[in-house]
C-alpha positions in Angstrom: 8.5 -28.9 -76.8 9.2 -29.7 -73.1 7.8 -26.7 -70.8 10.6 -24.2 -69.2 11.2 -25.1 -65.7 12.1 -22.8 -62.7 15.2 -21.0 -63.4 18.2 -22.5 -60.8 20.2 -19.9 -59.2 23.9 -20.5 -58.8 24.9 -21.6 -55.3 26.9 -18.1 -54.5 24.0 -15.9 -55.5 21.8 -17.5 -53.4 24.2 -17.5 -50.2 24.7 -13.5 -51.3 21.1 -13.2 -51.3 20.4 -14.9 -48.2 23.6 -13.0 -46.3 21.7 -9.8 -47.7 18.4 -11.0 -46.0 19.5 -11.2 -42.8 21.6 -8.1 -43.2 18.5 -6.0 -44.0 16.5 -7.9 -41.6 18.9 -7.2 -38.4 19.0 -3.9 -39.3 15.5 -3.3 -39.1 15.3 -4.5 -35.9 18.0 -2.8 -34.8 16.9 0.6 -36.0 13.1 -0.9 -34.1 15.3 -1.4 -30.6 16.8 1.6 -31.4 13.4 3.8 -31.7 12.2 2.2 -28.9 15.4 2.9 -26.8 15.4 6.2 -27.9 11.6 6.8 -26.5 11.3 4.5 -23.5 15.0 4.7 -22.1 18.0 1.9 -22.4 15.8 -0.4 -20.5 13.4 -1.2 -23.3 16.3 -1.9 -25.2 17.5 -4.2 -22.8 14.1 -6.0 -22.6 12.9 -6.9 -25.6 15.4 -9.5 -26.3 15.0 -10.8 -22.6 11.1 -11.0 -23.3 11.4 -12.6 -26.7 13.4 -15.6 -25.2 11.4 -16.1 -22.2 8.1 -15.8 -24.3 9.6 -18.5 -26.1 10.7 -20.7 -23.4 7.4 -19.9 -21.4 5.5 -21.3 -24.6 7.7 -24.8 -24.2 6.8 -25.0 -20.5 3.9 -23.0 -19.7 4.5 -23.3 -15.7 8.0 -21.0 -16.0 5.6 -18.5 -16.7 4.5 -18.7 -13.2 7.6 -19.1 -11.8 8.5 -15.6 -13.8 5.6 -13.6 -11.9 7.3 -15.1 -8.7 10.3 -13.7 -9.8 9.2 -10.3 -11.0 8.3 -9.2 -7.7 11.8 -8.3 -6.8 11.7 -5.8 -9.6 9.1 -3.9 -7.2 6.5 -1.4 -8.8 8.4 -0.3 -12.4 5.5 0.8 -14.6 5.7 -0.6 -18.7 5.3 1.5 -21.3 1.8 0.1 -21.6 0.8 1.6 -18.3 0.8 -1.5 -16.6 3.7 -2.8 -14.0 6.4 -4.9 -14.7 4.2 -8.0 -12.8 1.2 -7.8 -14.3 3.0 -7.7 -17.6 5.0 -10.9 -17.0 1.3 -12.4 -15.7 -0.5 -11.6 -18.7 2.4 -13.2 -20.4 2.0 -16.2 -18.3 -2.2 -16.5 -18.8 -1.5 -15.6 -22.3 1.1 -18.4 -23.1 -1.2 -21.1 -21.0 -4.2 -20.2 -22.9 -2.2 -20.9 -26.2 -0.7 -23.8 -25.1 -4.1 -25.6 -23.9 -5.7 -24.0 -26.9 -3.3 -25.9 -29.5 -3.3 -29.2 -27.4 -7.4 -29.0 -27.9 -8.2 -28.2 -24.1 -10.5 -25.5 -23.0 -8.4 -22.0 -22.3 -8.3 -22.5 -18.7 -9.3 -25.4 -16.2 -11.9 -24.5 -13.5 -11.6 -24.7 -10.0 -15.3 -24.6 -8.3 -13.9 -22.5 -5.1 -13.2 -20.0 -7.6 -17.1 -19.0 -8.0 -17.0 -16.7 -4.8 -13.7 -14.4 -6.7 -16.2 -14.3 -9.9 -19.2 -13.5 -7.5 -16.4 -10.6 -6.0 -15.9 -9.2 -9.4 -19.3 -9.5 -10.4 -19.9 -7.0 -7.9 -17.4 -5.2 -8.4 -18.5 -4.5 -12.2 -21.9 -3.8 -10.8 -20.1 -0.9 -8.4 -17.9 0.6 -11.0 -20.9 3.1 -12.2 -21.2 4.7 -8.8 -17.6 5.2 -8.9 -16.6 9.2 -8.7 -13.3 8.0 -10.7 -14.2 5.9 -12.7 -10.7 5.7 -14.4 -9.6 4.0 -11.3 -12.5 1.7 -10.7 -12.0 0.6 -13.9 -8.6 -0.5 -13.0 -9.3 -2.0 -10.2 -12.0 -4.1 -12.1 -8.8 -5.2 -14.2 -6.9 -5.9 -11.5 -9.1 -8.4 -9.8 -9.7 -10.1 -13.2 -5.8 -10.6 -14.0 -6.1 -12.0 -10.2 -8.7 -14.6 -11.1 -7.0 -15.2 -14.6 -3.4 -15.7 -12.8 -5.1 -18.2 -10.4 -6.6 -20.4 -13.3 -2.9 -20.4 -15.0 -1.5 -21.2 -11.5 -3.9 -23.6 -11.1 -3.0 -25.2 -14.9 0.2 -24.7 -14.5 0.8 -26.7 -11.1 0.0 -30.5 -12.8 1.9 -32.4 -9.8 2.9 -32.2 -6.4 6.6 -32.4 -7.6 5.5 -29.3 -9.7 3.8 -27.2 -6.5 7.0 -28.1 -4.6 9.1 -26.4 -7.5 6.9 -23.1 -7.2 7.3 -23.2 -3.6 11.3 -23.1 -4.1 10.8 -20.4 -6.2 8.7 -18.3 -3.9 11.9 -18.6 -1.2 14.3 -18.0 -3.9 12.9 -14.5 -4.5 11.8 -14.2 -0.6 15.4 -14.5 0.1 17.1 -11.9 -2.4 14.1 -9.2 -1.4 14.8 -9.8 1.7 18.8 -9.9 1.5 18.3 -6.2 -0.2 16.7 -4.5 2.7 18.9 -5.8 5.4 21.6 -3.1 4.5 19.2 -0.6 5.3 18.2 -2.2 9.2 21.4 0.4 10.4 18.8 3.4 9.6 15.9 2.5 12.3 15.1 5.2 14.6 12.1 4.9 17.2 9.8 8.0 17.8 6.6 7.9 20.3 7.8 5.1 22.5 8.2 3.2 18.9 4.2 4.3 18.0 6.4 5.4 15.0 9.5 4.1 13.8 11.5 6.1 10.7 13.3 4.5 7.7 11.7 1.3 8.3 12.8 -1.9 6.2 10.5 -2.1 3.0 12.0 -4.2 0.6 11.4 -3.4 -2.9 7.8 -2.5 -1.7 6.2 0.8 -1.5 5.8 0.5 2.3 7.2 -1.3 5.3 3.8 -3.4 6.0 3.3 -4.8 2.2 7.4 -6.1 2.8 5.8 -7.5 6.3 3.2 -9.3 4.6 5.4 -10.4 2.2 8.2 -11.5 4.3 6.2 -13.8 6.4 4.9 -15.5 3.5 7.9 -16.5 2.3 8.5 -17.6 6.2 5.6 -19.6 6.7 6.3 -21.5 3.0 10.0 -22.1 4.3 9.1 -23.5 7.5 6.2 -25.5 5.3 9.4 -26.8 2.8 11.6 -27.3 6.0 8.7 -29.9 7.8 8.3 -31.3 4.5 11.9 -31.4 3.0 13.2 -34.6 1.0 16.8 -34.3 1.3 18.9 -32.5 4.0 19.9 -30.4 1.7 16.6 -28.8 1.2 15.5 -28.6 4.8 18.7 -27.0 5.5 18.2 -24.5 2.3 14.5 -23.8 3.7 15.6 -23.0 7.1 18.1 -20.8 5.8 15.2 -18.9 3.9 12.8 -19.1 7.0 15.8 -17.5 9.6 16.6 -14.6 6.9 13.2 -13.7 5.5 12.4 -14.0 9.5 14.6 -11.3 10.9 13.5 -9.2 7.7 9.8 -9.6 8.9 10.8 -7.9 12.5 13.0 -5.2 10.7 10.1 -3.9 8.8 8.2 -3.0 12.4 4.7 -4.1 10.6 2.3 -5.2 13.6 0.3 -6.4 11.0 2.5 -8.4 9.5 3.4 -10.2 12.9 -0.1 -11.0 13.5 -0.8 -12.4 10.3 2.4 -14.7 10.5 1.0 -15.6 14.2 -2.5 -17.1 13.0 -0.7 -18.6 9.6 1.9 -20.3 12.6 -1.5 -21.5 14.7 -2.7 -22.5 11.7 0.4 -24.6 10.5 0.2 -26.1 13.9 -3.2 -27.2 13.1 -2.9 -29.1 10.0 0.8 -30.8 10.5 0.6 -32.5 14.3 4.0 -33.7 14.1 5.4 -30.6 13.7 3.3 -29.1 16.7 6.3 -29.7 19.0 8.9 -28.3 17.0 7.0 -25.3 15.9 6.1 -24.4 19.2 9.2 -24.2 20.7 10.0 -21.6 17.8 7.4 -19.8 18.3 8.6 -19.5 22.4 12.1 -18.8 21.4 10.8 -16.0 18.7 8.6 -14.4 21.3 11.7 -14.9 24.0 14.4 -13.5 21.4 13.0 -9.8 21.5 13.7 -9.3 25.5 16.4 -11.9 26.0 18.4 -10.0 23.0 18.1 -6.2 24.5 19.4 -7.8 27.6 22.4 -9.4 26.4 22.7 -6.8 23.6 21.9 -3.6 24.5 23.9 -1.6 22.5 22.3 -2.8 19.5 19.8 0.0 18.0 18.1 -2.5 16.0 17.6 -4.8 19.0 16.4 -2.1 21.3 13.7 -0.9 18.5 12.2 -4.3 17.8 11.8 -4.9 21.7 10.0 -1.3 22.0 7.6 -2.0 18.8 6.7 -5.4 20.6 5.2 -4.0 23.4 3.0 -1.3 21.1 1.1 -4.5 19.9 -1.5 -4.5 22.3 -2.3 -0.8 20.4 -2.3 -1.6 16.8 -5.0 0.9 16.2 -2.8 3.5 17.8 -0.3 5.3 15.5 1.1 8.7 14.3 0.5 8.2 11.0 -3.5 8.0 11.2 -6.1 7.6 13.3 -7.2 3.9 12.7 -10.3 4.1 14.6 -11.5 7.6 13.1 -10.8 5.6 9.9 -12.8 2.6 10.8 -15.7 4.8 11.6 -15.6 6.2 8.4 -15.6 3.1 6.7 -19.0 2.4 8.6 -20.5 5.4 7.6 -20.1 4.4 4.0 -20.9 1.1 4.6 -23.9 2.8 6.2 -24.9 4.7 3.4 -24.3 2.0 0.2 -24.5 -1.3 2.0 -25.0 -3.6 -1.2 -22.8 -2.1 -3.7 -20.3 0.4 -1.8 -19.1 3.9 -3.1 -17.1 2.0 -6.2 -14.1 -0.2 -6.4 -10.8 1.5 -5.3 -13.2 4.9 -4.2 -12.5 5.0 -0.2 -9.4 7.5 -0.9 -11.7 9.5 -2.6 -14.9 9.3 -0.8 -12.9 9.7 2.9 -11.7 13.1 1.6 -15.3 14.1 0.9 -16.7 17.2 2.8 -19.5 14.8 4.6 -16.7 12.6 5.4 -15.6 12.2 9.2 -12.1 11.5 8.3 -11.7 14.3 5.8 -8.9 15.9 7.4 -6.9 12.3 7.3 -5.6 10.4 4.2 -7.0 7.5 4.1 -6.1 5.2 1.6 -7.7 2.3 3.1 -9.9 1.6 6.2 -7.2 -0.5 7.4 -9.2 -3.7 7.3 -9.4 -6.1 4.2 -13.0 -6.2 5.1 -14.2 -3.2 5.4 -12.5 -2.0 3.1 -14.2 -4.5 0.7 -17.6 -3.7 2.0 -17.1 0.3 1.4 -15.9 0.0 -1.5 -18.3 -2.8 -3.2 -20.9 -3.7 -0.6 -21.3 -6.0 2.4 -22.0 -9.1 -0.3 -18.8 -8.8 -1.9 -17.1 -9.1 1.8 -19.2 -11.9 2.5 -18.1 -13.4 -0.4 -14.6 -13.1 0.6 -15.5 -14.7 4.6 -16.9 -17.6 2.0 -13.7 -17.8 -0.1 -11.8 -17.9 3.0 -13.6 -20.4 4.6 -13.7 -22.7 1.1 -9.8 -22.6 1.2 -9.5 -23.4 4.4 -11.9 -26.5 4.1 -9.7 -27.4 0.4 -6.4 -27.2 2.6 -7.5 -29.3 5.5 -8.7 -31.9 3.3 -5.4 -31.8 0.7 -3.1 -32.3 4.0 -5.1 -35.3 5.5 -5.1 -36.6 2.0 -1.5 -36.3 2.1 -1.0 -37.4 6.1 2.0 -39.0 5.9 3.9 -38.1 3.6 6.9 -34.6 2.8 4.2 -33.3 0.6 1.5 -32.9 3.4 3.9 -30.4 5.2 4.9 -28.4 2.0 0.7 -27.8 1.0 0.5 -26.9 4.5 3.2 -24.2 4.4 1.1 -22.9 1.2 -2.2 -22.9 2.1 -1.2 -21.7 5.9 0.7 -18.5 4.3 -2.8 -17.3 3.5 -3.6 -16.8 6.5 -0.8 -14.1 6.7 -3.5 -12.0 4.7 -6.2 -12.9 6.7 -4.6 -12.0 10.2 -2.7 -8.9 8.5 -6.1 -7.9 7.0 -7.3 -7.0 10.4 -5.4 -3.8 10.7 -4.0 -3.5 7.1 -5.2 -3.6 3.4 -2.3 -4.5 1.3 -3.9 -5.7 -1.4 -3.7 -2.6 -3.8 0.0 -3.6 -4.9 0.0 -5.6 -7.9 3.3 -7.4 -5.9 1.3 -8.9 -3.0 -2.2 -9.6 -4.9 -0.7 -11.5 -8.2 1.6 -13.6 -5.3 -1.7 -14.2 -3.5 -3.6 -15.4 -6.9 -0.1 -17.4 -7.6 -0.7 -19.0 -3.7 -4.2 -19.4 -4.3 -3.8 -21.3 -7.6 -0.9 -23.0 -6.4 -2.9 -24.7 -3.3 -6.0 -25.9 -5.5 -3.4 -27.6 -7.8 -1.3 -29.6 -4.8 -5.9 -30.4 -3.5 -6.3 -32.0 -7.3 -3.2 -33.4 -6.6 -3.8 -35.1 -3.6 -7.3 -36.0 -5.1 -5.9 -38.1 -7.5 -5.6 -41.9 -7.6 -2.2 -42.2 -7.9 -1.0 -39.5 -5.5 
């Protein structure tokens, strides 16, 4: 007796059932977005889809997921129901998607780059600080912050596989430069000067939380354009680049941040140093810049805007000197902690905490900062964590110099030297400012960082 086979549904029952699959499928999702609209607001609702598709498309090509941190930043400082901002979300997305991807192609999770030891030496320390910590809540996410730093660099640094892909990134980064910038400019109308412009209200800020981190910012994306501009491949894109450099530009003067103009200066000498062919050009924009200020309130007068940039110009020779704190009582505070925890600091993220301290000498002022990237660092974790950051800084400096004269000769020389001279923004800035507390600015250094030892493998290689 032959054995009973598998019963064949007719054709229509199994288009019902499938119909009824998808039915009851959709709806449970739907009633899911629905829940999740109904706890976390309309923009949840909104997202998920978004997410799903770009998680999908960032699997297929792991670099967009780089590209989407880039992009992210426009969003500014909008926290996830997870607790963490919108850009660190989108970069663990990014890490996360990389690691799979080089994972099921049999590579290790993430490529090394050797100048990377002195950020694992930084959060080394940092971990060994975290105990001392009076919050330890916030140490603790500082800790994470520095490690989705190093992480984003590695995926950066994975993602980036050729010069043609480092230029793409780069055209990002102006892309979003340009529409941050094109949303403050409304607001340049609102600037009013007080104290001789020591103090300036309503200040351009972007879709930052303050008018230096937009500084920074902005002349990042400047010193990238006029990087893409020296090493443009069509006329199209030098013209595009320049167009990005002359906005972003006028937004970095809006924004008042003496900071941020020094940092753009030394990332300027700096790009002067590693392209020589461009020395001409970029010097006589550097003379017009410093000639537009004066030669603009004469010819315009009437102009508030005008009028306010000229006064904030000539406070630069005070940068300590300001309304809203006392930079040098701040700095002397720094040195006292410094003073009393030189090896491991008061605890990462801790000088708010520990300035506002009874024994502290700048009790009476907030200070979220000491207004220098490296005392900061040292207060916070110890002099050998900011030694290791004069050692990082250094390392990428050597790494740049020797990717350009790799390059010498050739559009892509110009376009690593826009990158790796936009550090330098950090490094000038970081002599009056710490801006590296917003997620915004530190995942777009880790991007730049990443992005610049890709374009030195690059250049390393045989066939480059």
């Amino acid at each position: 007796m032959r054995a009973a086979g598998p019963v064949a549904l007719p054709r229509p029952l199994l288009t019902a059932a499938g119909a009824i699959g998808v039915a009851a499928g959709g709806l449970l999702v739907g009633v899911l977005v629905a829940m999740i609209g109904a706890k976390f607001g309309v923009e949840a609702m909104i997202a998920l889809p978004v997410a799903a598709l770009l998680i999908l498309v960032t699997l297929t090509w792991p670099t967009v997921g780089v590209a989407l941190v880039l992009a992210a930043i426009p969003i500014g400082l909008k926290t996830l129901p997870v607790g963490f901002v919108v850009v660190q979300g989108v970069a663990m997305g990014a890490i996360g998607a990389m690691i799979f991807v080089r994972l099921a192609r049999g590579q290790a999770p993430l490529p090394w780059s050797a100048p990377l030891v002195w950020g694992v030496a930084v959060f080394a320390l940092c971990l060994a600080a975290t105990p001392r910590a009076v919050d330890a809540t916030f140490a603790t996410k500082q800790d994470i912050d520095v490690a989705l730093g190093l992480l984003l660099v590695l995926t950066a640094y994975a993602g980036a596989q050729s010069l043609h892909a480092v230029r793409r990134l780069a055209h990002v980064l102006l892309a979003v430069g340009l529409i941050v910038a094109l949303l403050s400019l409304g607001h340049a109308s609102a600037l009013h000067a007080v104290a001789g412009a020591q103090r300036v209200d309503n200040r351009l800020r972007g879709t930052f939380t303050e008018p230096n981190q937009f500084g920074g910012f902005s002349a990042i994306v400047l010193i990238v354009a006029v990087g893409v501009a020296l090493g443009a491949r069509s006329r199209r894109e030098r013209w595009w680049a320049i167009g990005v450099a002359a906005i972003d530009g006028i937004a970095m003067l809006l924004a008042l941040s003496r900071g941020a103009w020094i940092g753009v200066t030394l990332a300027g000498l700096v790009l002067l140093g590693l392209v020589p062919r461009a020395r001409r050009a970029l010097a006589l924009t550097l003379v017009a810049l410093a000639a537009a200020v004066p030669l603009l309130g004469l010819l315009t007068p009437d102009i508030p805007q005008v009028t306010v940039v000229k006064q904030r110009v000539s406070t630069l020779h005070l940068p300590a000197s300001t309304p809203y704190d006392s930079r040098p009582a701040i700095w002397r505070e720094a040195l006292r902690e410094i003073g009393t925890s030189p090896l491991l600091g008061k605890g990462p993220g801790q000088f708010p905490i520990v300035s506002r301290q009874a024994e502290s000498s700048a009790a009476t002022v907030y200070a979220d900062h000491a207004h220098n990237v490296l005392l900061t660092t040292a207060a916070e974790v110890g002099i050998p964590a900011a030694v290791a950051l004069v050692g990082f800084t250094l390392t990428m400096l050597v790494v740049v110099v020797r990717a350009v004269r790799r390059l010498a000769g050739t559009p892509d020389a110009a376009v690593v030297a826009g990158l790796g001279a936009s550090l330098a923004v950090v490094v000038g800035q970081g002599m009056v400012d710490f801006t590296l507390r917003n997620a915004d600015i530190f995942l777009l250094l880790s991007v730049l960082v990443g992005v610049t030892l890709a374009a030195a493998r690059a250049a390393d290689a045989p066939d480059s």
